[in-house]
PADO-414654 format. One record per residue (C-alpha): residue in one letter; x, y, z. Coordinates in steps of 0.05 Angstrom, whole numbers, padded with zeros to 5 digits. Each point is the difference from the previous one (the first is absolute). Layout:
! residues N
a:X:Y:Z
...
//
This chain:
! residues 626
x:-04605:03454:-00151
x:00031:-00057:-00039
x:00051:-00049:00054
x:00054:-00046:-00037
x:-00008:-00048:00062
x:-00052:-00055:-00002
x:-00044:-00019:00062
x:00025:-00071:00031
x:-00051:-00032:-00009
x:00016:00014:-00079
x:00066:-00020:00011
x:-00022:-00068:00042
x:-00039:-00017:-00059
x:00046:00013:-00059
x:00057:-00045:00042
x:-00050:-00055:00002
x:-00008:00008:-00072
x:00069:-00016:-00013
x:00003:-00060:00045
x:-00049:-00037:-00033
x:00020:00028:-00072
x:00081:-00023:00019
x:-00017:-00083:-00021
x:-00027:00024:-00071
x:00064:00042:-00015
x:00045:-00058:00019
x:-00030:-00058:-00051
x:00036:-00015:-00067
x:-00033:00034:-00048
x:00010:-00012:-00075
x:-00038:00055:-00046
x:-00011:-00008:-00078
x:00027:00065:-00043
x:-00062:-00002:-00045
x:00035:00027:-00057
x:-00049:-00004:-00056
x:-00030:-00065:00017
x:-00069:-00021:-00024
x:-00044:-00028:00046
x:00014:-00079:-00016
x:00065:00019:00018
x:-00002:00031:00060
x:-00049:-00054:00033
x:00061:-00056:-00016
x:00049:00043:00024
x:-00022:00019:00063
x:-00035:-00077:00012
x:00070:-00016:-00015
x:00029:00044:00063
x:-00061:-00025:00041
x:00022:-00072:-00011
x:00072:00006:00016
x:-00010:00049:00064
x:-00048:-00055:00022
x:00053:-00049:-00007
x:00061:00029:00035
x:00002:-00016:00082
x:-00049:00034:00041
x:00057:00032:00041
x:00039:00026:-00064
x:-00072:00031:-00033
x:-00013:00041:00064
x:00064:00014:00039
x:00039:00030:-00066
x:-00011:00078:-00005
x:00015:00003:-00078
x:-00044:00025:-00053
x:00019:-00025:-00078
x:-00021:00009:-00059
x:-00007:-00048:-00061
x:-00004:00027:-00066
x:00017:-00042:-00069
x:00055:00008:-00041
x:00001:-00008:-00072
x:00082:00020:00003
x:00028:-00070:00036
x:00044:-00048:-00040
x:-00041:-00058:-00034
x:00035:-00052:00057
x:-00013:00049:00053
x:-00077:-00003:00034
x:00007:00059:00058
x:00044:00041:00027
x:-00002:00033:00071
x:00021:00064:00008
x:00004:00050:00064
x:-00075:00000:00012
x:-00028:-00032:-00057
x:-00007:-00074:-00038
x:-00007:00012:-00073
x:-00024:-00061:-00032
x:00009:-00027:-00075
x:-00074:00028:-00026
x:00006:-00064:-00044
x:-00023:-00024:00063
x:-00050:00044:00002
x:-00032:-00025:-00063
x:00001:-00071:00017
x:-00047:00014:00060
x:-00047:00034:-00043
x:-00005:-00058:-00038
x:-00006:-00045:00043
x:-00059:00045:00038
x:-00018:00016:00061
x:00009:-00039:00058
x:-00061:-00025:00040
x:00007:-00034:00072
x:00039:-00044:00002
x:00047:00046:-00029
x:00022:-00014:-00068
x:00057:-00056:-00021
x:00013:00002:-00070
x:00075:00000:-00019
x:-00013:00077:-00011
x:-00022:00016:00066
x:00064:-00051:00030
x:00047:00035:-00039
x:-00018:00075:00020
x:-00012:-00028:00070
x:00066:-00027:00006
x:00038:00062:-00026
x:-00041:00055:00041
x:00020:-00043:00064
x:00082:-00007:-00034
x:-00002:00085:-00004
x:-00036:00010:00068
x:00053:-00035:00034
x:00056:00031:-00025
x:-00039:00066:00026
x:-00010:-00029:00066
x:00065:-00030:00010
x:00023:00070:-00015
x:-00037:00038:00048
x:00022:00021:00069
x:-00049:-00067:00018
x:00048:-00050:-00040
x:00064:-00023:-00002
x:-00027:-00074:-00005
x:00054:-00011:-00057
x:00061:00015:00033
x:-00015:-00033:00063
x:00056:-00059:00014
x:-00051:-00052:00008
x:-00037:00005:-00077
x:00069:00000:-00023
x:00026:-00058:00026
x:-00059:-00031:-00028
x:-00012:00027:-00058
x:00080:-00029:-00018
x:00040:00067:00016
x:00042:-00032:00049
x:00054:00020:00039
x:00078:-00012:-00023
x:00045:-00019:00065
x:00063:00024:-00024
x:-00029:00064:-00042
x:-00043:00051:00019
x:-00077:00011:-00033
x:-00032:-00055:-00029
x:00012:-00047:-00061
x:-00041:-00011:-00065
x:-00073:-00031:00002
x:00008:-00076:-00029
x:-00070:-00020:00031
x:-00025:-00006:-00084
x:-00011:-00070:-00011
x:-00076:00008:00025
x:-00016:00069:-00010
x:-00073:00026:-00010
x:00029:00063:-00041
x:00076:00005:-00014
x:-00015:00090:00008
x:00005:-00027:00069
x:00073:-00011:00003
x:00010:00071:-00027
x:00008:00033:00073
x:-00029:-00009:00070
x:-00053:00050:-00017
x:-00012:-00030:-00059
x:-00010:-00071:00039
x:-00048:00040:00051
x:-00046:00012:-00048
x:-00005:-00065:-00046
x:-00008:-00033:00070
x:-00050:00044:00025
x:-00030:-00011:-00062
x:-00010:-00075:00006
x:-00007:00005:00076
x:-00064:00044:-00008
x:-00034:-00049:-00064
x:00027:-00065:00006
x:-00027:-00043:00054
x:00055:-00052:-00015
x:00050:00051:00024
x:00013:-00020:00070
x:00000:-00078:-00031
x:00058:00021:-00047
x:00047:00055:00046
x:-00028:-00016:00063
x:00057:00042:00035
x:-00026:00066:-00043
x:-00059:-00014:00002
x:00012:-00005:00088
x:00039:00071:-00020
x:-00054:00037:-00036
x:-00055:-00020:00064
x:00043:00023:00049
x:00025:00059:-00028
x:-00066:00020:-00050
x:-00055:-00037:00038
x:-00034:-00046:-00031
x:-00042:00009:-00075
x:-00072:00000:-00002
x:-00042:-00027:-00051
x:00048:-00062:-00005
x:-00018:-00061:00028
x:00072:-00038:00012
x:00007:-00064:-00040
x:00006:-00060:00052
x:00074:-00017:00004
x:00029:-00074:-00003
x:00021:-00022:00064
x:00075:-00027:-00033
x:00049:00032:-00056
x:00025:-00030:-00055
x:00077:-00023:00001
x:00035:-00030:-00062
x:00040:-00052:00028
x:00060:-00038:-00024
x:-00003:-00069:00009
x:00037:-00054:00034
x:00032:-00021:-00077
x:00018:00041:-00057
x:-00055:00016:-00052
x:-00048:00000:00061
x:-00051:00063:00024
x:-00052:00000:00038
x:-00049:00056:00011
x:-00006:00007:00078
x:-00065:00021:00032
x:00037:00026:00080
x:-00054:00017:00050
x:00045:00043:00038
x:-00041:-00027:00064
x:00038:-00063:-00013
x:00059:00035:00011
x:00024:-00007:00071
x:00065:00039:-00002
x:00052:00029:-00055
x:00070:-00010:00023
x:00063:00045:-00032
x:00042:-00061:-00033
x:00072:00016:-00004
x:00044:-00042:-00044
x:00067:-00004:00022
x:00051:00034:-00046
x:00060:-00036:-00029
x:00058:00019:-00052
x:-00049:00017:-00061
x:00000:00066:-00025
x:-00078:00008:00008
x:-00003:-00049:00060
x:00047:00037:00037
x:-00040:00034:00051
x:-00052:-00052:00010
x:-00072:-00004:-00036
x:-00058:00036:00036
x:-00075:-00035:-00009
x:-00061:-00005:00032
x:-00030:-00063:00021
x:-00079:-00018:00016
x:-00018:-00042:00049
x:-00059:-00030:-00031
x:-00035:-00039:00035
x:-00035:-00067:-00023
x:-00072:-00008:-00033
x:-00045:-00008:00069
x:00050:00016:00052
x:-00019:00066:00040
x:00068:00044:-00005
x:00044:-00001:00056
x:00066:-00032:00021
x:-00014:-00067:-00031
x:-00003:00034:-00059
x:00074:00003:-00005
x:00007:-00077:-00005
x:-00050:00013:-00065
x:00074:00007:-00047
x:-00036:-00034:-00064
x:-00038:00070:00002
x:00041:00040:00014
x:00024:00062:-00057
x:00057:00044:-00014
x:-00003:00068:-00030
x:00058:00014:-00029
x:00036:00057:-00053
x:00047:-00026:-00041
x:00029:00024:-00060
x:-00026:-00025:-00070
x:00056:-00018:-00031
x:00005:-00017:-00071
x:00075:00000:-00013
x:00052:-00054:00001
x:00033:00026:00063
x:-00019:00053:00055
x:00041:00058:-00032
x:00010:00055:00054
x:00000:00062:-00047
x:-00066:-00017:-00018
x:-00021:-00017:00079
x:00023:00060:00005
x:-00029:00043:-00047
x:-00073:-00029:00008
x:00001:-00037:-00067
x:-00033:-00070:00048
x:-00079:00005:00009
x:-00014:-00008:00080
x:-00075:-00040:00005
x:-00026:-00037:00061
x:-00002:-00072:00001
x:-00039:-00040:00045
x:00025:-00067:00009
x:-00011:-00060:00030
x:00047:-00004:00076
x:00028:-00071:-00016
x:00031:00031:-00065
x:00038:00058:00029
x:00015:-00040:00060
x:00032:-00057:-00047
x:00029:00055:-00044
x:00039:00039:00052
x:00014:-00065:00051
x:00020:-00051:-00049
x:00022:00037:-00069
x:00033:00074:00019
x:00019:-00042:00065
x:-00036:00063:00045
x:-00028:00009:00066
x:-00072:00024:-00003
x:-00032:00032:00065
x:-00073:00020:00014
x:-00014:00060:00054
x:-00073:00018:00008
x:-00022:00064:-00014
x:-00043:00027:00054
x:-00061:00025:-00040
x:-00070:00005:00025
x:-00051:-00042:-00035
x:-00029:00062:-00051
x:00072:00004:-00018
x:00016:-00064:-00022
x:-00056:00022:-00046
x:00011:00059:-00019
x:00074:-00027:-00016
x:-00023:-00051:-00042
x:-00046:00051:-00034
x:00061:00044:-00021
x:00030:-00063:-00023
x:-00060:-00036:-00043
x:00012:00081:-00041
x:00073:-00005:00002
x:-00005:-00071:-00036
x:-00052:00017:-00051
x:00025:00070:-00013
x:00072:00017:00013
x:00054:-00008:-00053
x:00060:00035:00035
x:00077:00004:-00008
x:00044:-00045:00034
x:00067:00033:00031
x:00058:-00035:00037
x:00009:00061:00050
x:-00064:00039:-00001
x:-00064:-00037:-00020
x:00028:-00069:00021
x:-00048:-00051:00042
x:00010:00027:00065
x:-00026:00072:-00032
x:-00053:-00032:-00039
x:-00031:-00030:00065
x:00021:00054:00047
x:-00049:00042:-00039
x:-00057:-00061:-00001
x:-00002:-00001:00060
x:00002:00072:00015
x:-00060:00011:-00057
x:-00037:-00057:00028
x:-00003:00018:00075
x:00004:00076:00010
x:00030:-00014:00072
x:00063:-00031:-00025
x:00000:00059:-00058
x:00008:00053:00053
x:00065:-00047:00030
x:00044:00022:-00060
x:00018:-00076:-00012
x:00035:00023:-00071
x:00061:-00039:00002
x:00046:-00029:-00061
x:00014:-00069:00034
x:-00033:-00053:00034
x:00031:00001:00051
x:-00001:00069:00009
x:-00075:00004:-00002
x:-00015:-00065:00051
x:00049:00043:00049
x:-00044:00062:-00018
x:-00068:-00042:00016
x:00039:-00029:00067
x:00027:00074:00028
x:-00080:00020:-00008
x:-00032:-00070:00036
x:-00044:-00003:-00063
x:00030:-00081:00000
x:00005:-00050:00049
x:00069:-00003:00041
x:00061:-00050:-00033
x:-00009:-00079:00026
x:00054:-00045:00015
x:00023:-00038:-00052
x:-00021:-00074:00017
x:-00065:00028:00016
x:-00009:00045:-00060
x:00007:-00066:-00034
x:-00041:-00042:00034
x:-00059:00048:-00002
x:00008:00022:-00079
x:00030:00058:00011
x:00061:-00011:-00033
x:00032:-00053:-00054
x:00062:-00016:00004
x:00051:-00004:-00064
x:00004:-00065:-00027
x:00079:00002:00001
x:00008:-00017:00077
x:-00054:-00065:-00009
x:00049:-00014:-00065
x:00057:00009:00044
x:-00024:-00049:00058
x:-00022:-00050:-00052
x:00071:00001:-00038
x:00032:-00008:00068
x:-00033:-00066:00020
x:00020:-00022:-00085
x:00069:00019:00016
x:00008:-00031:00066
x:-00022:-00065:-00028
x:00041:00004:-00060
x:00067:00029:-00017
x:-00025:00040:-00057
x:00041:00039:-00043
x:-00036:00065:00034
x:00002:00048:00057
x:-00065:00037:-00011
x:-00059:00005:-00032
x:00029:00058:-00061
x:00049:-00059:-00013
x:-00046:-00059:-00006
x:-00044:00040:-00046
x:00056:00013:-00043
x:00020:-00064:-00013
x:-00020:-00033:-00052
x:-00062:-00044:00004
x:00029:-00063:-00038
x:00049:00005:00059
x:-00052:00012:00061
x:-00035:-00057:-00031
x:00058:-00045:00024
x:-00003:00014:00076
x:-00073:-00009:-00013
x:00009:-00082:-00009
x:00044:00004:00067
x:-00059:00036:00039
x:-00045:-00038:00054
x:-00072:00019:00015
x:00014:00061:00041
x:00064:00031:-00051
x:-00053:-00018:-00055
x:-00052:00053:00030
x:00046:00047:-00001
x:00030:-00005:-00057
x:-00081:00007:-00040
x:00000:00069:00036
x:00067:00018:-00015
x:-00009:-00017:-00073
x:-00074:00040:-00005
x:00045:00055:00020
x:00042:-00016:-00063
x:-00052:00002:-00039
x:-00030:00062:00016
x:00080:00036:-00012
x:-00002:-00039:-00074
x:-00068:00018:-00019
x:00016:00078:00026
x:00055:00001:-00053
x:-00040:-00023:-00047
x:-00045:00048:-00005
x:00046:00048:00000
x:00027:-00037:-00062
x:-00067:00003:-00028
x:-00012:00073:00001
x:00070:00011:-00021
x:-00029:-00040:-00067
x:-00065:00024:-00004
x:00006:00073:00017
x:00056:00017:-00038
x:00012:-00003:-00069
x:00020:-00047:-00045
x:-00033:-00070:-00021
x:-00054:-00006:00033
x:-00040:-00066:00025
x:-00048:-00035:-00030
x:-00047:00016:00052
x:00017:00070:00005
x:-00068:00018:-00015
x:-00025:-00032:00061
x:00057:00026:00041
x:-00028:00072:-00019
x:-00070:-00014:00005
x:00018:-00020:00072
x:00037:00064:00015
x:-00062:00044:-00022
x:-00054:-00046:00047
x:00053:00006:00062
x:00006:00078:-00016
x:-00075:00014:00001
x:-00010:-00051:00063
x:00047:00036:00031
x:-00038:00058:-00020
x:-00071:-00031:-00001
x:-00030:00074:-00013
x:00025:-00008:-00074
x:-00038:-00055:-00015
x:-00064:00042:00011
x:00028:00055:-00043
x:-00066:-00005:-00047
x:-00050:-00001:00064
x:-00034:00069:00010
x:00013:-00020:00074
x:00046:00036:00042
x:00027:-00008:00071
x:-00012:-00067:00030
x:-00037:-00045:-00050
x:-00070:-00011:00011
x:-00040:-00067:-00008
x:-00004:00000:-00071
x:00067:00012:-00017
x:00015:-00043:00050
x:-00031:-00061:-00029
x:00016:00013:-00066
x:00082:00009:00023
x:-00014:-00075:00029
x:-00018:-00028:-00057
x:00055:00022:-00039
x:00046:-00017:00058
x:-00021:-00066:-00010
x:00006:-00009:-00072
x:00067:00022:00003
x:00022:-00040:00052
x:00010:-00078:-00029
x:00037:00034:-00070
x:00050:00035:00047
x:00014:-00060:00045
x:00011:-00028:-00062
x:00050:00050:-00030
x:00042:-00001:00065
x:00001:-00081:-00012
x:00024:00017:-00077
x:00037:00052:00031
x:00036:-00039:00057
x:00026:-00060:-00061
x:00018:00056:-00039
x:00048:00027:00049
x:00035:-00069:00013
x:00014:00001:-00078
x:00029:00063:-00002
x:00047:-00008:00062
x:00069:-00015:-00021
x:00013:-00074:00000
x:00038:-00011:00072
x:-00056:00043:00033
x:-00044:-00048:-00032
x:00028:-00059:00027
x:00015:00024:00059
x:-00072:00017:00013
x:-00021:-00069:-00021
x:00049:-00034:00047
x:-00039:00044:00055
x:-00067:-00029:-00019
x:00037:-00072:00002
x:00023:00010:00062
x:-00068:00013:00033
x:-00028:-00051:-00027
x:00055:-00064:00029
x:-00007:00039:00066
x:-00081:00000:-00003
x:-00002:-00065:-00029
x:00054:-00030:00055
x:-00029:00031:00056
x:-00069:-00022:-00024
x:00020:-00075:-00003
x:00061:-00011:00044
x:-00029:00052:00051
x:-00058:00042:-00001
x:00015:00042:00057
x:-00042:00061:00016
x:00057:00052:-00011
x:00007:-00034:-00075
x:-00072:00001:-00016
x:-00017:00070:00021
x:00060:00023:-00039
x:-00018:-00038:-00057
x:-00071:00038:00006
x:00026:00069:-00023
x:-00023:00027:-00059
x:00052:00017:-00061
x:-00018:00075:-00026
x:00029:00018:-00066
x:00047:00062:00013
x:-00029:00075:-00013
x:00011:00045:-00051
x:-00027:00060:00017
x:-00031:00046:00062
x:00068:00000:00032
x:00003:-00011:00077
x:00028:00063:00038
//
């Protein structure tokens, strides 16, 4: 008599069967559809599945319970190389074909441009089927899209367009997050230069993939590159920044004043570097030669900020990195703005980190510059929330700078305000210009009856008629009256330039050296986009070494012809200013020199000599300050 019951001991063994069977049903298996291959065929194609299975992270390989199948297509558009469908990656058979050609591959597996090229788009189809499966996701996780360059809007919901291109390994990647997923994955499992070039992704893809096998990392340079404007115009410098030098980064708030684009104040980033040989810490702060500013600002091109077109987006937003002195003497002395520094509190991995996102920003990003919604204080809102995933998950999004310092204070992710005098004293804040021209006007005034009651006033007047009370001065009136005309200076050779783009940017007769006027436009553009002047690299990402030293060499070539131009470009500008602006501007530069060359003979007092010290900088003409 037949029972339908097994014994227990038959069940006992059958259960232990399917224990130890349960790991080999949950690997990623990837199974060739024979189809009518011949035999050369079949060994390429399925060394070609071996190769990439024994490339993907040990963890993805054996914890993903998927089974595909690859079979190749002779149906896909000529620009099209696979396509990945429910269960299976069809391939372009043209693909096929080369790796008969090129034969077999023997250990080491093989590394012809055949076997590179089927490699690469087997891995491209095999993540779109894992990111797909109830194991995936990875591409519409917040994190890869903030750094991938979908990043978040503050005053809409979703996420704006991708405008990370200027460095791009394959444009396809911009086509969709998915689409980025898998270019990336590509280049994350094959090139070992990955984690040199997107060293955030490349930190993504370990954590959230495991690491690749059969890729031994390149060796990363300890610093990232920086194009950096210089302390005159015409000058660039390409910046090696060891971000271990970097002691802090401070959020540097310009003051606002009655300017349409300077209304809400300016919001920058500023690194503490510290000196060559001087372990970071404190002291480090004194190190203000050093130190750097990060800073978006819109690229502007036109004659005169237009506010339709800040508006609208027309303005590229890029990331400079200048020089502290400049902005300091920019905002202080020019705009006549407060600038104060407030530490961020970061940890030391996320100053680098930060700096990481940045170094990609500044080689790569080519974004849109609006007044309201993608202004500076957005633009480095999302900085630093890319660059330090802490302050991402603060929601820091805010669409002024002051806005987004209260933001960082309501959260402690910055150090508490200081007092005023002390802020000062320590470089934590630099105060306007306007009250040290106000002080030094009132000890003029007191001394003199002059025809004057404030500073506005004795700038306006005409300098043949300053020049007067100068002869009446004494030693001390004289000092002050070298600052106070520096000041005038600065006003005269502001409206000049604006004189001189009103001449050269719109049309009409142009200059003689109109030619170098535009030639000048197109270096500061791609400097100010330094990933465009490695448009014909096969590089992506970060540059590497060689691109590197070759983007030095032309730096250098081109520097001495533009210091030049602006030197052309400068005597050009005093011809074309109408005549009285002219004089008016050489009766400046007369006045500075009987007060240097007085106070030189008939005095030479400290005050005098330090103000005779500063530097003359021609006026700008583009990269407008914010």
């Amino acid at each position: 008599m037949n029972h339908r019951w097994l014994p227990p001991t038959r069940w006992l063994a059958m259960l232990l069967l399917l224990c130890a069977a349960a790991p080999l049903q949950a690997a990623l298996r990837i199974e060739l559809r024979t189809q009518a291959l011949d035999p050369a065929q079949l060994q390429v194609s399925q060394q070609l599945i071996d190769d990439v299975l024994a490339r993907l992270p040990a963890t993805i390989e054996t914890n993903t319970a998927l089974t595909l199948q690859l079979r190749w297509r002779a149906d896909l558009p000529a620009h099209v190389q696979g396509r990945a469908r429910g269960r299976e990656l069809g391939l372009d058979e043209r693909l096929l074909h080369g790796l008969v050609q090129a034969g077999a591959a023997p250990a080491p597996l093989h590394s012809a441009p055949a076997w590179q090229q089927a490699r690469a788009a087997l891995i491209h189809e095999l993540a779109h089927a894992l990111d797909r499966s109830q194991h995936g996701g990875w591409s519409t996780q917040s994190r890869l899209l903030d750094l991938a360059g979908w990043q978040q809007r503050p005053l809409w919901p979703g996420r704006g367009r991708n405008h990370f291109h200027l460095r791009s390994p394959d444009p396809y990647e911009l086509e969709s997050p998915a689409e980025f997923f898998a270019v990336n994955l590509e280049h994350y499992l094959l090139d070992p230069d990955y984690r040199c070039r997107r060293p955030l992704l490349h930190a993504w893809f370990a954590e959230n993939l495991g690491e690749p096998r059969q890729l031994d990392g390149a060796h990363c340079a300890q610093t990232l590159p920086f194009m950096q404007a210089g302390e005159q115009e015409g000058q660039a410098d390409l910046l090696d920044l060891d971000p271990a030098r970097v002691y802090e980064i401070d959020y540097l708030l310009a003051e606002g004043n009655e300017k349409l684009m300077s209304r809400w104040g300016h919001s920058m980033l500023r690194l503490v570097v510290c000196a060559p040989g001087r372990a970071p810490g404190p002291a480090c702060r004194m190190d203000l030669q050093h130190h750097l500013v990060l800073s978006f600002r819109a690229f502007v091109g036109d004659v005169q900020i237009s506010s339709w077109r800040g508006l609208t987006g027309v303005y590229p937003s890029r990331l400079f990195v200048l020089p502290l002195s400049r902005v300091i003497e920019e905002y202080t002395k020019v705009e006549l703005r407060g600038v104060s520094s407030t530490p961020l509190r970061l940890q030391r991995g996320e100053i680098t980190t930060l700096l990481q996102q940045a170094a990609r920003l500044h080689w790569d990003y080519d974004g849109r510059y609006y007044f309201i919604s993608n202004n500076c204080a957005v633009e480095t809102g999302k900085l630093l929330g890319d660059g330090v995933p802490r302050l991402g998950a603060a929601d820091l999004l805010s669409i002024t700078p002051t806005g987004l310092l209260d933001g960082l204070r309501s959260k402690a992710l910055v150090d508490p305000p200081r007092e005023r005098t002390m802020a000062t004293r320590g470089g934590y804040y630099f105060e306007s210009a306007a009250n040290h021209y106000a002080t030094v006007f009132a000890v003029a005034r007191k001394a003199l009856p002059l025809p004057a009651t404030d500073v506005g006033q004795w700038l306006a007047l005409p300098p043949a008629q300053r020049r007067l009370w100068m002869r009446q001065a004494d030693e001390q009136v004289l000092a002050a009256m070298l600052l106070l005309e520096q000041a005038a200076r600065r006003q005269a050779e502001v409206a000049a330039g604006d004189v001189l783009k009103r001449r050269l940017l719109t049309r009409g007769k142009p200059l003689p050296e109109q030619d170098d006027f535009n030639a000048l436009m197109a270096r500061a553009g791609a400097l100010l986009a330094p990933g465009s002047l490695l448009a014909h690299s096969p590089g992506y990402g970060i540059p590497g070494p060689d691109e590197l030293a070759q983007l030095k060499a032309d730096t250098a070539a081109g520097t001495g012809q533009a210091q030049q131009q602006w030197a052309a470009l400068h005597a050009a500008a005093l011809v074309a200013l109408p005549e009285a602006q002219r004089a008016d501007l050489a009766q400046i530069e007369s006045n500075l020199l009987y007060l240097r060359e007085r106070l030189r003979l008939g005095y030479g007092t400290q005050t005098g000599e330090a103000a005779a010290r500063e530097q003359r900088r021609p006026g700008q003409f583009s990269g407008e300050r914010g």
